[in-house]
C-alpha positions as CSV (number, residue, x, y, z in Angstrom):
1,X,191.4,165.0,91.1
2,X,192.3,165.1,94.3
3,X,189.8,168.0,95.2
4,X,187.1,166.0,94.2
5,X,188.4,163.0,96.3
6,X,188.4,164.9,99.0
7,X,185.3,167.5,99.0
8,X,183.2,164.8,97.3
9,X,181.9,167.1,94.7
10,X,180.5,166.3,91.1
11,X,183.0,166.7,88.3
12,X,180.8,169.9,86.9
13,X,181.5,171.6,89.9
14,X,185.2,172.0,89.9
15,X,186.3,175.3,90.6
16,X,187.2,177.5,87.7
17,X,190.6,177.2,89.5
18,X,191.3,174.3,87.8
19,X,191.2,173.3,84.3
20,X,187.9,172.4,82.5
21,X,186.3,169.6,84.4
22,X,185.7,167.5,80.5
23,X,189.7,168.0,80.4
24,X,190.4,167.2,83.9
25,X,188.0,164.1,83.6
26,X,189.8,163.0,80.9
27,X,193.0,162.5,82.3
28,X,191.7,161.0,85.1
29,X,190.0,158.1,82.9
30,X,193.4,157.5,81.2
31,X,195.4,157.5,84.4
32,X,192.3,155.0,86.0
33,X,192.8,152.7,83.0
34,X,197.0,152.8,82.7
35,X,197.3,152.0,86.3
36,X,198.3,155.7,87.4
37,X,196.8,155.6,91.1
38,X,197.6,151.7,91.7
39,X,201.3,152.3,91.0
40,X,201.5,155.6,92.7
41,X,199.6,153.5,96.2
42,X,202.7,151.0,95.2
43,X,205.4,153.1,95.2
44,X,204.1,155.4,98.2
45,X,203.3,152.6,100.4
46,X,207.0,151.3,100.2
47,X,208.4,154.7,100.7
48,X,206.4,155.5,104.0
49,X,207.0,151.7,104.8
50,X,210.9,152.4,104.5
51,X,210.4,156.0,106.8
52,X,208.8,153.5,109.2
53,X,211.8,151.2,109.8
54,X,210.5,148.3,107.7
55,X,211.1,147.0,104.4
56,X,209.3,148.5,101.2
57,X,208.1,144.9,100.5
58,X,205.1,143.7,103.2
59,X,205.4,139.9,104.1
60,X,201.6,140.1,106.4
61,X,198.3,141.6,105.4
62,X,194.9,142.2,106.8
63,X,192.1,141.9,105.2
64,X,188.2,143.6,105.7
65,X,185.7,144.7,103.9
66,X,182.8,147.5,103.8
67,X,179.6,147.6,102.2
68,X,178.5,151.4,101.1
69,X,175.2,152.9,99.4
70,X,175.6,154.5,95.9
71,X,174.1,157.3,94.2
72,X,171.2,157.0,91.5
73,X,173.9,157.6,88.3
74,X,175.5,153.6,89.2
75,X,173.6,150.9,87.2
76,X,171.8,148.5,89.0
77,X,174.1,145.6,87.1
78,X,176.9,146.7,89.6
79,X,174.8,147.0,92.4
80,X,173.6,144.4,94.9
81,X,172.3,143.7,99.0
82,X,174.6,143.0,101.2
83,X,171.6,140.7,103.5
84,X,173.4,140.8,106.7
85,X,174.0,145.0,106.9
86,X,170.3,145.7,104.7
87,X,172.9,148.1,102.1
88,X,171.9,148.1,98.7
89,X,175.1,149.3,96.6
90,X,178.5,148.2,96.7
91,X,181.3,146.0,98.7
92,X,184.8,147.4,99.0
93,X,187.6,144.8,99.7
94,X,190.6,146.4,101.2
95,X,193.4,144.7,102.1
96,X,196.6,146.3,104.5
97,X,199.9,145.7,105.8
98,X,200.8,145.5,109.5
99,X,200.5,148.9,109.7
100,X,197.3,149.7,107.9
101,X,199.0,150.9,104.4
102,X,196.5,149.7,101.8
103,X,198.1,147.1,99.8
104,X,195.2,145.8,97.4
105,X,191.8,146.9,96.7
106,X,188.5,145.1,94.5
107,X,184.8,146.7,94.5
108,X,181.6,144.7,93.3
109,X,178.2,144.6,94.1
110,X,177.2,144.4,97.8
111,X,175.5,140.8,97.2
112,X,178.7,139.0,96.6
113,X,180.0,136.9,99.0
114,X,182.9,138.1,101.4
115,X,185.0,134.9,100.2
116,X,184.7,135.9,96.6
117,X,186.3,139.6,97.4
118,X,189.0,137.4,100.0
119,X,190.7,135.3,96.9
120,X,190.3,138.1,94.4
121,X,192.2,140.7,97.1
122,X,194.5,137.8,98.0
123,X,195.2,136.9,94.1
124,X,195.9,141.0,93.4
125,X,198.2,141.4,96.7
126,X,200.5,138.0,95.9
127,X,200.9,139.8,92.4
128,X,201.8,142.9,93.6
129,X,204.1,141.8,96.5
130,X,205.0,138.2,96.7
131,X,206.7,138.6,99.7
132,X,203.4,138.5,101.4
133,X,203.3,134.8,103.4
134,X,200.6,135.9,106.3
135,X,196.9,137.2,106.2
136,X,194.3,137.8,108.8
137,X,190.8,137.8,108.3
138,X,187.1,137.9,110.2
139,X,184.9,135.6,110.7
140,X,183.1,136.4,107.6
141,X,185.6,135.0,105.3
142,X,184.8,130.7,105.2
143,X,187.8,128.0,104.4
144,X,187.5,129.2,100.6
145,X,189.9,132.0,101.2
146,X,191.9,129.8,103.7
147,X,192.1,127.2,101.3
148,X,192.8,129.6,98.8
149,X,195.5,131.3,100.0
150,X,196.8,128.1,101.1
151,X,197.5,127.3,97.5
152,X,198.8,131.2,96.9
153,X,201.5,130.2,99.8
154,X,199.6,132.4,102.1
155,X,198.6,131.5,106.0
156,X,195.2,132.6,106.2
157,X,194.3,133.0,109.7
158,X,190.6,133.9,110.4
159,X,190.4,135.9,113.8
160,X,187.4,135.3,116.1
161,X,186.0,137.8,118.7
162,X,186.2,137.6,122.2
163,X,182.6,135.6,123.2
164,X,183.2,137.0,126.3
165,X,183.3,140.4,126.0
166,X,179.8,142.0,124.7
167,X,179.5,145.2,122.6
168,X,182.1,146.8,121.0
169,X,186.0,145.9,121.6
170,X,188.9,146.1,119.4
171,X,190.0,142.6,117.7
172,X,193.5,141.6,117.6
173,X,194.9,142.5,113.6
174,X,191.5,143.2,112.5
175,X,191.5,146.7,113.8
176,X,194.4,147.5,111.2
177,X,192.6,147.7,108.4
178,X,188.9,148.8,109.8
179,X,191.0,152.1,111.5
180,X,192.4,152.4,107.0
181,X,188.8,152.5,106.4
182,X,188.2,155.2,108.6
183,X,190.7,156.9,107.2
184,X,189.7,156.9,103.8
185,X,186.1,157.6,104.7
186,X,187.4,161.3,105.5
187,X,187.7,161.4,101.7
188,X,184.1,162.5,101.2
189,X,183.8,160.9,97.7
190,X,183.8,157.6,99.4
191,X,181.2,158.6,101.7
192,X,178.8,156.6,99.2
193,X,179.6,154.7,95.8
194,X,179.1,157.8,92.9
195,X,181.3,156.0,90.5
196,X,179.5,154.6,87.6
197,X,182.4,152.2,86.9
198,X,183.9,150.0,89.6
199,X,187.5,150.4,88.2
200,X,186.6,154.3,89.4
201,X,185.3,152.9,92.7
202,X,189.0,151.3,93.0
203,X,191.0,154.4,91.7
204,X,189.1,156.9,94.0
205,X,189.9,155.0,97.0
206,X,193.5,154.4,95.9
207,X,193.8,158.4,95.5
208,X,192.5,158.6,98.7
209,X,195.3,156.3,99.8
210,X,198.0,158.3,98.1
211,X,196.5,161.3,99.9
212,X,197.7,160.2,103.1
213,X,200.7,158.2,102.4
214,X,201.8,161.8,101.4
215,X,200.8,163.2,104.1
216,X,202.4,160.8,106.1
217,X,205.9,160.6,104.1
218,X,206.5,164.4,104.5
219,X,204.8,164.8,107.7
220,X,202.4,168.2,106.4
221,X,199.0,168.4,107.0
222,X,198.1,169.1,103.2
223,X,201.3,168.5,100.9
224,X,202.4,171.8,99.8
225,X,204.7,173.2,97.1
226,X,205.8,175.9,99.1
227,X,209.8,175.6,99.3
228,X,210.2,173.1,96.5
229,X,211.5,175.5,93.8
């Protein structure tokens, strides 16, 4: 699974390697639908939070979102334009701790608005870790999600750019969670949307996810088994 996270490759072409790619699929779809990936994100993010000198539990969060192009196979029901980027496909909603760990994740179609993806990433992170009290934002996301979170217990603070400065600069908190998205964007899969089901959208980006909190927890390149037995 995590091969095809990372090379980006269609399920037909796993290696012969591996198991059959029907078989491999298979336990993939059960894991997607039990929750497998979300709770291994959970429980990783709390162990590299620990290695990091903080608690496992996050009290702040950033939020962002991106808008990505799919491939021909996703129906056109989950599909929309996002106007302001001219992307017809999808809208990921990620959501971080302080330190970029992804703590929530939604995906819908690229038309809908970035409010509606703010209250459902706010409603899935208070949830999962109701420690959170704090939340940054762009200027993208209205009062809705302030007032929203607002009602969640949440301080919503929405985090403007610097009128002075012109062309690219880094914004305070908000370059948290875009430097995540980079990161998971080495995961070619996520390159564009292949996933004919958003819940697959969500579970390939939380693999992703896992991928790196692994990385980062036992500080190798590419976890290995080597030394383990």
């Amino acid at each position: 699974m995590l091969y095809i996270n990372r090379t980006g490759i269609p399920w037909e072409y796993l290696p012969h390697d591996f198991p059959n790619h029907g078989t491999v699929y298979a336990y993939y779809a059960a894991w997607r639908d039990e929750g497998v990936f979300a709770q291994l994100n959970y429980d990783l993010t709390g162990l590299a939070r620990v290695k990091e000198g903080r608690t496992s539990e996050p009290t702040a969060s950033v939020i962002d979102t991106q808008s990505v192009k799919t491939s021909n196979n996703v129906p056109l029901t989950s599909q929309g334009t996002d106007a302001a980027k001219k992307i017809v496909g999808r809208k990921r909603g990620i959501l971080t701790d302080t330190i970029g760990l992804i703590l929530a994740v939604t995906v819908t179609a690229a038309g809908l608005s970035e409010n509606a993806l703010g209250i459902r990433l706010l409603d899935k992170a208070k949830e999962t870790y109701p420690t959170i009290s704090k939340s940054w934002v762009d200027t993208g996301f209205k009062n809705a999600v302030v007032e929203h979170g607002a009602k969640l217990g949440i301080d919503v603070e929405v985090v403007n750019r610097n009128p002075q400065i012109r062309g690219f600069h880094v914004v305070k908190r908000r370059w948290v969670v875009e430097r995540s998205i980079g990161w998971i964007m080495m995961h070619r899969r996520l390159a564009r949307d292949y996933e004919t089901l958003t819940a697959s959208s969500e579970a390939m980006i939380h693999i992703a996810s896992v991928d790196n909190l692994a990385k980062r927890i036992t500080d190798e390149t590419t976890p290995t088994w080597r030394g383990t037995y």
